[in-house]
C-alpha positions in Angstrom: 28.9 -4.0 -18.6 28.3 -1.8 -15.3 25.9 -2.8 -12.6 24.1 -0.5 -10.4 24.2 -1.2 -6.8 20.8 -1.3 -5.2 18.7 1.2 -3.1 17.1 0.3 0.0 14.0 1.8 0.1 11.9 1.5 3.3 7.8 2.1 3.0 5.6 2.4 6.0 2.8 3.0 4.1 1.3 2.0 0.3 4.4 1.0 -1.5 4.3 -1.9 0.5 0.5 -2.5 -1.4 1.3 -5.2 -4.3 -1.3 -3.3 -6.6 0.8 0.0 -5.6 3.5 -1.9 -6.6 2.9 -3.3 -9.9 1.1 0.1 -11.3 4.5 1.8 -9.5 7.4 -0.2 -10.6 5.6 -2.9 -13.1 6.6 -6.0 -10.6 5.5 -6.8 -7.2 8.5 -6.0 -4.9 10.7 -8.5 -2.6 11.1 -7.0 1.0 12.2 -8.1 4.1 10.3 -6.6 7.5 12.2 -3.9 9.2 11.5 -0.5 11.5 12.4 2.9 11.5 13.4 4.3 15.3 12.3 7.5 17.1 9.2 7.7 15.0 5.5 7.2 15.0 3.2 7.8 11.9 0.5 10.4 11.7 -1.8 11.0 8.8 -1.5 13.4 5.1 -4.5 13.8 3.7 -3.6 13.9 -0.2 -5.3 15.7 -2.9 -3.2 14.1 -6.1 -5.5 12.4 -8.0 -3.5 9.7 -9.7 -1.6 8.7 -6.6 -5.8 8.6 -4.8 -6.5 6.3 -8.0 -3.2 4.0 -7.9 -3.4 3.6 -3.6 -7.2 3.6 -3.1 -7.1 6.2 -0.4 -7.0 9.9 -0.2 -5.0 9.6 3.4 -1.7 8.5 3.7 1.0 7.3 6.5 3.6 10.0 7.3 6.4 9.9 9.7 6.6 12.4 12.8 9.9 12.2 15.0 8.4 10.7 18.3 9.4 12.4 21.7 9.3 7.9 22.9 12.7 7.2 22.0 11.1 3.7 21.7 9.3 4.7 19.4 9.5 2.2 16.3 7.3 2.3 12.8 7.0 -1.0 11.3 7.3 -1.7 7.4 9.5 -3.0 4.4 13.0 -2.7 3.2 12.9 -3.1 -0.7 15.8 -2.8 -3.4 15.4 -1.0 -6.1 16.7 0.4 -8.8 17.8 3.6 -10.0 15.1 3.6 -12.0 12.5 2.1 -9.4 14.0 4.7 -6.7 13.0 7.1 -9.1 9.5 5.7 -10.0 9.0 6.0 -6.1 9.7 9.5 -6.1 7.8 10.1 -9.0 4.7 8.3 -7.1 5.2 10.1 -4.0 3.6 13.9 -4.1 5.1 17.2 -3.5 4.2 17.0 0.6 6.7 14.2 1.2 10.8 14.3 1.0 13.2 11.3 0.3 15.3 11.3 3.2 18.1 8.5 5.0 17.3 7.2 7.9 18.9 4.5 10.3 16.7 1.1 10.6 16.3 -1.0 13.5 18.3 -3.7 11.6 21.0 -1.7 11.5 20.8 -1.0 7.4 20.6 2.8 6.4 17.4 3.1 4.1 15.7 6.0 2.2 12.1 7.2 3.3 9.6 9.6 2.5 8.9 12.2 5.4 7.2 15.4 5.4 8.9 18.1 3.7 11.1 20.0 6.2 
């Protein structure tokens, strides 16, 4: 029997929301708090209608690199799954990109960031 080795997914933004969560991945999420580096977090204004419906909100967190070296956005590293790690994409719209990223913690961590 194989075993897949987790993701760590970090979210700054509405996959940290338990409701997010369950209509996302079908179970509220266990995270620890963590930061991304040399960032800050602007605003997406986003015209999907289901991910409006499943977050609440037609305006959304999304990172900017930060000229503050300093600089830190606050959130949660999760685990996932394959399958969760793909849920996430499939919740996240067309204007965002999965990306690695170093965390404060020292952990690498995949993020969605504006589309290069």
């Amino acid at each position: 029997m194989s075993r897949e080795e987790p993701h760590v997914l970090f979210s700054y933004g509405t996959l940290q929301e338990r409701d997010v969560q369950l209509t996302t991945f079908g179970r509220v999420l266990e995270g620890r708090s963590d930061a991304i580096i040399g960032y800050e977090v602007d605003v997406l204004v986003i015209t999907d209608p289901a991910v409006i419906e499943t977050s609440g909100s037609d305006r959304h967190p999304v990172l900017r690199p930060s000229a503050d070296p300093r600089a830190e956005v606050p959130g949660t590293a999760f685990s996932l799954t394959d399958a969760e790690l793909l849920a996430a994409d499939r919740y996240e719209v067309d204007d965002y990109e999965r990306i690695c990223v170093p965390l404060r913690s020292g952990q690498r961590a995949w993020v969605y960031a504006p589309k290069s």
